[in-house]
C-alpha positions as CSV (number, residue, x, y, z in Angstrom):
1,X,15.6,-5.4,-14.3
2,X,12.2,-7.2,-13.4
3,X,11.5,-5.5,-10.1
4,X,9.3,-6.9,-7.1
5,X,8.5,-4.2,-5.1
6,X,7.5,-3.9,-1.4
7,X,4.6,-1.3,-1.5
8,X,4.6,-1.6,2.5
9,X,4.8,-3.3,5.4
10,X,2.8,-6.5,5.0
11,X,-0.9,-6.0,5.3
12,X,-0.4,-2.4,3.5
13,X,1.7,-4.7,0.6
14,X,-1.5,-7.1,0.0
15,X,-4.0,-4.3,0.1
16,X,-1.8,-2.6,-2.7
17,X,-0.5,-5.6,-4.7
18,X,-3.0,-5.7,-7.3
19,X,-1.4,-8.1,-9.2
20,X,-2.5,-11.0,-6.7
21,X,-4.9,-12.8,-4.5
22,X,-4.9,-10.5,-0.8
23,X,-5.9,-14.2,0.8
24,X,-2.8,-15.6,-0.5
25,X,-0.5,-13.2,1.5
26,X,1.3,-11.7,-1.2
27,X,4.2,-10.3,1.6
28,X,4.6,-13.8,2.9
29,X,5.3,-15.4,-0.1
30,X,7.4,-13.0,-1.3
31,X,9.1,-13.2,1.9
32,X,9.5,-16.5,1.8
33,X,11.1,-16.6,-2.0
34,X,13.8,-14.4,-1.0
35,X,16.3,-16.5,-1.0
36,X,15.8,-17.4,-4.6
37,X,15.5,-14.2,-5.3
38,X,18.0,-11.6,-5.9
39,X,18.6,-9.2,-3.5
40,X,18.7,-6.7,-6.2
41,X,15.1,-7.3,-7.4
42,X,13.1,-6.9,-4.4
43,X,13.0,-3.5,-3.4
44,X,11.2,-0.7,-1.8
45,X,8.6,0.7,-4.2
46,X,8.5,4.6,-3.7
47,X,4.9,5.6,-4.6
48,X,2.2,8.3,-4.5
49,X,0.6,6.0,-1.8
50,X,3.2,5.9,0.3
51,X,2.2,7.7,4.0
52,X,5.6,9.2,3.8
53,X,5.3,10.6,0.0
54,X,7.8,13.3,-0.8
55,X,10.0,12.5,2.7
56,X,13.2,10.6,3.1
57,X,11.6,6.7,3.2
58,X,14.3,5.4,5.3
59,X,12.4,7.2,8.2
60,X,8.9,5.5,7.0
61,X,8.9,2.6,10.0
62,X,7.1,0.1,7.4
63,X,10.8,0.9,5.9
64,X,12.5,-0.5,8.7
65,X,10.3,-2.8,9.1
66,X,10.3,-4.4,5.7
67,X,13.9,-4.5,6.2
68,X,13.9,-6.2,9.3
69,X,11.8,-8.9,7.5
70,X,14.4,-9.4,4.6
71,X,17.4,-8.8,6.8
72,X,19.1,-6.2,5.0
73,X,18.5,-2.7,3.7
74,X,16.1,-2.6,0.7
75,X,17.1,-0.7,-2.7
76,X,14.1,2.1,-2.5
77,X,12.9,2.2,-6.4
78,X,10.5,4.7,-7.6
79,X,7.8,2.5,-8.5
80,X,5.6,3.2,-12.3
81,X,2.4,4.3,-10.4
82,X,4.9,7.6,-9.8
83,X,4.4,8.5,-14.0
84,X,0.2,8.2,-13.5
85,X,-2.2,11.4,-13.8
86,X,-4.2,11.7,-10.7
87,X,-7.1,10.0,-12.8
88,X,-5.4,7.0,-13.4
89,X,-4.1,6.8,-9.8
90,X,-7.9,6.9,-8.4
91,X,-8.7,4.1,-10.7
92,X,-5.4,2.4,-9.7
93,X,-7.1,2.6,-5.5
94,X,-10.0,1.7,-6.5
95,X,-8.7,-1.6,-7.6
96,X,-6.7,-1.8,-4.2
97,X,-8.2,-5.2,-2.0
98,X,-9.8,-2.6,0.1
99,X,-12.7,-5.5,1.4
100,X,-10.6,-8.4,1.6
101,X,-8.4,-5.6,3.7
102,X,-11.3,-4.1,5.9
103,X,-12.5,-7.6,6.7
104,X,-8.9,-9.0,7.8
105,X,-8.2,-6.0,10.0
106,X,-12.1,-6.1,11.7
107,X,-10.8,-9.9,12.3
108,X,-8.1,-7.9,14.4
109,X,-10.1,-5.7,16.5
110,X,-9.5,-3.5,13.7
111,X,-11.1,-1.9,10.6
112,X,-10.3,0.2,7.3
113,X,-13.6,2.2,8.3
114,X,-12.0,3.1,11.6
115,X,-8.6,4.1,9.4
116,X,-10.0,6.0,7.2
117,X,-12.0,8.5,9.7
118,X,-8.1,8.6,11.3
119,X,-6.0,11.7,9.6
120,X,-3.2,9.7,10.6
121,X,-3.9,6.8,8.7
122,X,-2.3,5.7,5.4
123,X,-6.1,5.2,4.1
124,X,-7.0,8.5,5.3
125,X,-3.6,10.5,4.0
126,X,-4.6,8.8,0.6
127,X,-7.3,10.5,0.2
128,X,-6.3,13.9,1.6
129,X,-3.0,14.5,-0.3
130,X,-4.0,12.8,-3.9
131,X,-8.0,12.8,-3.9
132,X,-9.8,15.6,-1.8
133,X,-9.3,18.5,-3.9
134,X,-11.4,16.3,-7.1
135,X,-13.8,14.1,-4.7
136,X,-15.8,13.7,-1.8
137,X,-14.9,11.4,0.9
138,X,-18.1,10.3,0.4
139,X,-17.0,9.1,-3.1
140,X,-13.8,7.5,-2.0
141,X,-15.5,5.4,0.7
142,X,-17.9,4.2,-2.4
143,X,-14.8,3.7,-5.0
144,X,-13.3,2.0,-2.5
145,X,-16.4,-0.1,-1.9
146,X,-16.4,1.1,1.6
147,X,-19.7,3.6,0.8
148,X,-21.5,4.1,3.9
149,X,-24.7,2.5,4.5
């Protein structure tokens, strides 16, 4: 089956989903296609990403709250990035819309800069479960095209 998966709850989704344009709102659309989709074929991508790697998803909020959004509980479906070497998965965040992200969230009040100094953060958590132990932080910020100035 073709799946479209749900990499998180909406601005997490369009910083992930490489596959398309962050401006266009790549959760909104899909959103907004559901109907013509089947409920089979949007699901919950399980990922090395994911802020709640390794734990039961259902207890992830963005879970909850992606389901909220569809109205009904989303298939959880472990997504390919699962099968990539920690190599490939760097280059894989490095083409994340980490800018395009930053810049919607200072828009906000908010900022990916201020996220990724927070341990809780998804941004943050990235880094320290799948990156720290072969780069600097240093070096994320700059693959990220976040490098400080």
């Amino acid at each position: 089956m073709n799946y479209h998966y749900i990499l998180g709850h909406a601005c997490t989704h369009n910083l992930m989903c490489v596959d398309s344009n962050y401006e266009s709102d790549p959760y909104s659309q899909l959103l907004n296609t559901k109907s013509s989709r089947s409920s089979n074929s949007i699901v919950w991508g399980i990922h090395p990403f994911s802020k709640h790697w390794g734990k039961d998803y259902r207890q992830d909020n963005n879970y909850q709250l992606a389901c909220e959004d569809y109205g009904y509980p989303l298939l959880a479906v472990r997504h390919p990035w699962c099968k990539l070497s920690r190599a490939e998965l760097w280059t894989v965040c490095g083409s994340f819309h980490w800018v395009e992200h930053d810049t919607a969230l200072r828009n906000v009040g908010e900022g990916v800069a201020a996220d990724l100094l927070d341990s809780r953060s998804t941004e943050h958590q990235i880094y320290t479960r799948l990156f720290s132990s072969h780069w600097t932080f240093d070096q994320y910020l700059e693959h990220c095209g976040l490098g400080r100035s």
